[in-house]
NUKEPA-394460 format. One record per residue (C-alpha): residue in three letters; x, y, z. Coordinates in steps of 0.25 Angstrom, whole numbers, padded with zeros to 4 digits, always signed. Layout:
NUKEPA-394460
AlaXYZ...
END
This chain:
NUKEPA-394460
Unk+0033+0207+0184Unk+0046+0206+0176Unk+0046+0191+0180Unk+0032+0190+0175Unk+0034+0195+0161Unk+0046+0186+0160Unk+0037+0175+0163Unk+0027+0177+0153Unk+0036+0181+0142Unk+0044+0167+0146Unk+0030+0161+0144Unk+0027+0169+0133Unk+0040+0166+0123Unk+0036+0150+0128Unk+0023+0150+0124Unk+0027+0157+0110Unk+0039+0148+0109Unk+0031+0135+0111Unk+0019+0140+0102Unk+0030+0141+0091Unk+0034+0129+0093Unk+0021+0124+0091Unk+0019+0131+0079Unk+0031+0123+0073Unk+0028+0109+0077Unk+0015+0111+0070Unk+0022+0116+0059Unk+0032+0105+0060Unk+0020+0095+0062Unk+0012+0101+0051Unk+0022+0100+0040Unk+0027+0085+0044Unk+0015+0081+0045Unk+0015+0066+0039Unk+0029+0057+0036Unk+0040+0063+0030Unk+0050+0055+0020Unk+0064+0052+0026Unk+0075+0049+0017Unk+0068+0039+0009Unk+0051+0041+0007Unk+0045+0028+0017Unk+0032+0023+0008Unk+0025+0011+0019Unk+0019+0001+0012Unk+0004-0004+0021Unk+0003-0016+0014Unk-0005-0030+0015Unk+0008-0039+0014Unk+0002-0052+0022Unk-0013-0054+0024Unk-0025-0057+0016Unk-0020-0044+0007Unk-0007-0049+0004Unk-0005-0052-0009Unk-0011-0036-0013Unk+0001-0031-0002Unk+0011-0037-0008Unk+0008-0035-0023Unk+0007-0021-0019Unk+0020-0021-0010Unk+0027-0027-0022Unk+0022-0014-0031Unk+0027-0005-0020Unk+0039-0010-0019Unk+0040-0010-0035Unk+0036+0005-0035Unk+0046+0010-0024Unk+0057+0001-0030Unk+0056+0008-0042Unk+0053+0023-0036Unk+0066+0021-0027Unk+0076+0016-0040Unk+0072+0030-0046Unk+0076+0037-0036Unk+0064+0038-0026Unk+0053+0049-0025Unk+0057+0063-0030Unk+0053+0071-0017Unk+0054+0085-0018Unk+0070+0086-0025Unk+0075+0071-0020Unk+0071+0059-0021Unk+0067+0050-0010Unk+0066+0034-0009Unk+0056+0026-0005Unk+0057+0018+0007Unk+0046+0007+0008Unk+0041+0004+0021Unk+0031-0010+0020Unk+0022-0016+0031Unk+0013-0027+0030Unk-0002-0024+0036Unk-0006-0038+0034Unk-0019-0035+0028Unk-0024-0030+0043Unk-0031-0017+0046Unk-0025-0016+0058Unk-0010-0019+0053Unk-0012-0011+0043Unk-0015+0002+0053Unk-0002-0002+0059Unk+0005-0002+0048Unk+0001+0012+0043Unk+0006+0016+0057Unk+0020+0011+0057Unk+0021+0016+0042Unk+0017+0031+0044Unk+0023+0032+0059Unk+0035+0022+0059Unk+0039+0021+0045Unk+0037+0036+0043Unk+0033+0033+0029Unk+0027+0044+0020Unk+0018+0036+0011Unk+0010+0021+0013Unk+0006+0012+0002Unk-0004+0003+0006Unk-0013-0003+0010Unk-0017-0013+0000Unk-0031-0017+0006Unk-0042-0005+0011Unk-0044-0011+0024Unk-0030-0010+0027Unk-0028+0005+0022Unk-0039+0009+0027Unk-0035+0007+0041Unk-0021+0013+0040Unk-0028+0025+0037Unk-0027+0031+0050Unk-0013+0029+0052Unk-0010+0035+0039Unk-0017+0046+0040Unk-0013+0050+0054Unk+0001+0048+0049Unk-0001+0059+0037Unk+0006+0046+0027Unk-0003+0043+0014Unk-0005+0030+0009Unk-0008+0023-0005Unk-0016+0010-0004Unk-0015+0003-0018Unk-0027-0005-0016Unk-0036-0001-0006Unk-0050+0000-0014Unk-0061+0005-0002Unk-0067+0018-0008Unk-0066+0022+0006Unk-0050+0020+0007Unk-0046+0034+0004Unk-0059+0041+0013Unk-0060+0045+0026Unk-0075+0039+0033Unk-0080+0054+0028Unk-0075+0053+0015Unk-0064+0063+0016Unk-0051+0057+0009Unk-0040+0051+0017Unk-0030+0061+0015Unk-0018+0048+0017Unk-0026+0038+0007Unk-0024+0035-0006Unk-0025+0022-0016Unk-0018+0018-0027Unk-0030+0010-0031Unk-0046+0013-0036Unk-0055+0011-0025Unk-0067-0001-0025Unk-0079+0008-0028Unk-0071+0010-0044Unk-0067-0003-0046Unk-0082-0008-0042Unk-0087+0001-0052Unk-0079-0002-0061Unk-0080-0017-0058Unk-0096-0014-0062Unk-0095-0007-0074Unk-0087-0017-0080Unk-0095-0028-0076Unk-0107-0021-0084Unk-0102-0017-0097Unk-0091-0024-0098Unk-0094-0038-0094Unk-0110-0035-0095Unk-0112-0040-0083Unk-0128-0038-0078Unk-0128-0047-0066Unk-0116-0049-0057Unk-0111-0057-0045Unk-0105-0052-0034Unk-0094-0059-0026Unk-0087-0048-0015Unk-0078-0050-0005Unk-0084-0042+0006Unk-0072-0045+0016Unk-0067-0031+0013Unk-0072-0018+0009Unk-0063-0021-0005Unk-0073-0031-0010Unk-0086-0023-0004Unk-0082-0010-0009Unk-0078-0016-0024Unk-0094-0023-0023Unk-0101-0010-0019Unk-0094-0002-0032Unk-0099-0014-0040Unk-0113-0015-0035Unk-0114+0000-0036Unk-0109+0001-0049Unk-0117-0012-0058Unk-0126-0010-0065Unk-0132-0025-0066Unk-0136-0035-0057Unk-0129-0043-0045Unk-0133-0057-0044Unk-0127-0058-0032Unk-0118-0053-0023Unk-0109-0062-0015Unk-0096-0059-0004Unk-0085-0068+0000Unk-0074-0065+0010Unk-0057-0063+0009Unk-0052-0080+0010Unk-0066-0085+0005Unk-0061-0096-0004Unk-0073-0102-0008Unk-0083-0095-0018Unk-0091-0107-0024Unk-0106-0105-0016Unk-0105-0092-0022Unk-0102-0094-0034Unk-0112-0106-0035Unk-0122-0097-0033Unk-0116-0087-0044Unk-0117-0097-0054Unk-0133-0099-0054Unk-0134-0085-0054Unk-0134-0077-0068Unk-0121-0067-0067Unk-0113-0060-0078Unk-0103-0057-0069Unk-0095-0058-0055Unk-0091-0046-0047Unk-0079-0052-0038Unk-0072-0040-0030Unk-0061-0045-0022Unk-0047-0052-0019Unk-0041-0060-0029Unk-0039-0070-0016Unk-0055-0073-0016Unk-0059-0068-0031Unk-0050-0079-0038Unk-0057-0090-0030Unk-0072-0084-0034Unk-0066-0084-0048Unk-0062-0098-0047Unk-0072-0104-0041Unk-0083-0095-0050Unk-0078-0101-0065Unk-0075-0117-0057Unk-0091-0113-0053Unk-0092-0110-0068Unk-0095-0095-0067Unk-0089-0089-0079Unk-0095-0075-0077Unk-0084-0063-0075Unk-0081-0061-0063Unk-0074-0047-0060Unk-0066-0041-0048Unk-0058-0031-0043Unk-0043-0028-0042Unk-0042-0036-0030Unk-0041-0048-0041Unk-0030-0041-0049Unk-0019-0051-0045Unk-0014-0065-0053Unk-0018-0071-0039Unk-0032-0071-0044Unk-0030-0081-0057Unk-0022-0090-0048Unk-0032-0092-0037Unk-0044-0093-0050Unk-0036-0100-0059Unk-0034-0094-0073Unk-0045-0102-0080Unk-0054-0096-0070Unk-0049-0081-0070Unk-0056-0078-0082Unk-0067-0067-0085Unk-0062-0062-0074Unk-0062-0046-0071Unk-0056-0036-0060Unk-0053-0020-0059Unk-0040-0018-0055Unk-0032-0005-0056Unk-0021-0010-0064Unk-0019-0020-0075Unk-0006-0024-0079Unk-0013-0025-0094Unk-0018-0013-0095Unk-0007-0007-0088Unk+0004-0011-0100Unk+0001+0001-0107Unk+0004+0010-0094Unk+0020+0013-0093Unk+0019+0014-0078Unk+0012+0001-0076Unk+0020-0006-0086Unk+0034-0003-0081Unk+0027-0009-0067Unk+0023-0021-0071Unk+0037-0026-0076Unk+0044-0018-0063Unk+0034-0028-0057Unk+0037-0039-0065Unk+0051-0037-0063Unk+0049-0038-0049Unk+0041-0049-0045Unk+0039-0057-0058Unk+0025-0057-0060Unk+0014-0045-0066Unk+0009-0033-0056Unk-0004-0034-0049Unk-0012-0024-0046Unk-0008-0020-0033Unk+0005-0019-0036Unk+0003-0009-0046Unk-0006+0000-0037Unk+0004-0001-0024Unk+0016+0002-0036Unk+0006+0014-0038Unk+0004+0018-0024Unk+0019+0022-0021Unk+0020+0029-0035Unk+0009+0037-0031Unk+0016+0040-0017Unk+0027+0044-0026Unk+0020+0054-0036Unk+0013+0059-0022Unk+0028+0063-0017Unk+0034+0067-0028Unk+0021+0077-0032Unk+0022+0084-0017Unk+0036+0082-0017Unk+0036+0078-0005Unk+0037+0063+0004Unk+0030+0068+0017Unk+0018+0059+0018Unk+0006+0071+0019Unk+0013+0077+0006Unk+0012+0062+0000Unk-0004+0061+0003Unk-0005+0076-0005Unk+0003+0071-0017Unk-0005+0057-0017Unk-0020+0065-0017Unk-0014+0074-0027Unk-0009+0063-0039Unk-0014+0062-0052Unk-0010+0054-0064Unk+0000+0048-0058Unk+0004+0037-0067Unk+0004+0024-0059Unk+0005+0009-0063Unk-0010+0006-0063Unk-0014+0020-0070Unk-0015+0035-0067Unk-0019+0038-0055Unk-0025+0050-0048Unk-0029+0052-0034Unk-0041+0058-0032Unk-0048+0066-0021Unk-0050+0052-0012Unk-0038+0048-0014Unk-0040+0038-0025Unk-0035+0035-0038Unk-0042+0038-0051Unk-0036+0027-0063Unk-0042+0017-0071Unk-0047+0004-0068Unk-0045-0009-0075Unk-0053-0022-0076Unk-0043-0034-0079Unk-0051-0047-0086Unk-0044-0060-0082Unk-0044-0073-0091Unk-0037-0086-0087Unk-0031-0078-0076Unk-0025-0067-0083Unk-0029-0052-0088Unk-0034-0052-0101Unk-0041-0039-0102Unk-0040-0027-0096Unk-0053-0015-0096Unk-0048-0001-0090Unk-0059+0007-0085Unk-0058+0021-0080
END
């Protein structure tokens, strides 16, 4: 009998031992849930750096290294009573979906870093989801555009997802209203490159949101190189304007190949045109009357102390003005900073709190607050191009 009772009570101090235990690797799991900084914070960089996407990746590598450059010679980020450096962590997903998943992979498990910027494209970003969500790491994409980027398919917000850029269903709108009362356009043309959602989801907004007429309504494909038959048939018909959303890649060839054909109507775009490579492919002569949305404008940005000292740290650096998407990646790592610096704290779940939780955070290309889908509320600009170079800027809010 004795022997018996030792036994069960041998089981019993077990079984209470090995519940405790349990108890604390749930604790332990619980509150490391996610990365956690080492002696510098790991920030990955997701970015299209070959590929049909290329020239966005590295304009936006090139602001993010700018803004860690700079964040680093003050010091680092202030977390909790010291301050930590970054340590930047870049891969090249190639423009490729797939790639792109890996990458997120190797960043969050491998790389143990705590934040990601990128991707530039919604494609690509949207299929590293997964991984960054499994992973508990956040990521700012400074360009992915998809109304849908930052949702789950039942509309719930992805906790790990945020943008540094306004999403296509704005700049569509917006893209409308100006067409009406400023231009005073009553019948339109539509040209849309319905190779990605980006060109698709810009024309919806448009459609949705004018008020006139569309003429016609016409799509092209990425590496399309000749617009003529199109535009051929646009020149019989009576049109006031030309709604163009795409890449600067294809948009500067319809622009070219519109005022050789003789249409001198406006033709107006989206920020994927906010690049100097667009008035080299048209030809300055030809880049005229020609309008795109865009969420920073170095002109209207030269009142703006914060943009102003980034443009001639840019300068500085690489010898030429800031695009666009250099401005909005050098925006996505200030953002990760005022996230950690606001929880004082660099674990990766504590990030994702701060990011939902920023307002007026005073960025390069405006001020910014996040809102309940993780996207930023900020002004919009509208650039006019003449002989290939901004001559006026309209903000609208």
């Amino acid at each position: 009998m004795k022997k018996w009772e030792k036994q069960t009570m041998k089981i019993a101090a077990l079984g209470a031992m090995a519940l405790t235990l349990a108890g604390c690797a749930t604790a332990k799991s619980s509150s490391s849930q996610g990365n956690n900084p080492g002696k510098t914070i790991k920030i990955g960089v997701n970015m299209e750096l070959s590929g049909s996407a290329a020239g966005y990746g590295e304009q936006q590598k090139q602001g993010i290294q700018l803004a860690v450059k700079k964040i680093n010679k003050s010091g680092g980020i202030k977390v909790g009573g010291t301050k930590k450096k970054i340590q930047l962590v870049i891969r090249d997903n190639k423009t490729s979906n797939t790639t792109a998943a890996s990458v997120a992979a190797q960043l969050v498990n491998n790389d143990k870093v705590v934040a990601v910027v990128g991707p530039a494209t919604t494609n690509a970003g949207t299929a590293a989801i997964p991984n960054m969500t499994k992973a508990a790491v956040p990521s700012v994409s400074p360009s992915a555009t998809d109304p849908d980027y930052t949702l789950q398919k039942s509309g719930k917000v992805q906790k790990y997802i945020f943008r540094a850029c306004y999403q296509n269903n704005f700049q569509g709108a917006t893209a409308a209203t100006f067409v009406t009362k400023n231009l005073k356009a009553k019948r339109v043309a539509i040209l849309t490159d319905n190779s990605s959602d980006y060109g698709t989801g810009l024309t919806k907004a448009f459609k949705k949101q004018y008020r006139g007429t569309v003429v016609s309504s016409q799509t092209f494909q990425e590496g399309d190189k000749d617009f003529n038959a199109i535009l051929t048939a646009l020149k019989h018909k009576k049109i006031d304007a030309i709604y163009a959303p795409g890449y600067y890649s294809e948009i500067g060839l319809i622009v070219k190949q519109a005022r050789q054909a003789g249409i001198k109507a406006p033709i107006v775009g989206s920020d994927g045109m906010a690049d100097a490579k667009l008035a080299q492919i048209a030809g300055k002569s030809n880049a005229t009357n020609v309008y795109y949305t865009t969420p920073f404008s170095t002109k209207a940005s030269a009142t703006n102390k914060v943009a102003s000292k980034f443009m001639s740290a840019y300068k500085a650096k690489y010898g030429s003005t800031a695009p666009t998407f250099s401005a909005l990646a050098y925006d996505s790592v200030y953002m990760i900073k005022a996230a950690i610096e606001k929880e004082g704290s660099a674990n990766s779940v504590k990030i994702a709190d701060g990011l939902a939780k920023l307002k007026n955070f005073k960025g390069v290309t405006g001020t910014t607050t996040i809102d309940k889908q993780h996207n930023p509320e900020k002004t919009i600009s509208i650039e006019q191009l003449t002989n290939g170079v901004v001559s006026k800027v309209y903000n609208v809010k």
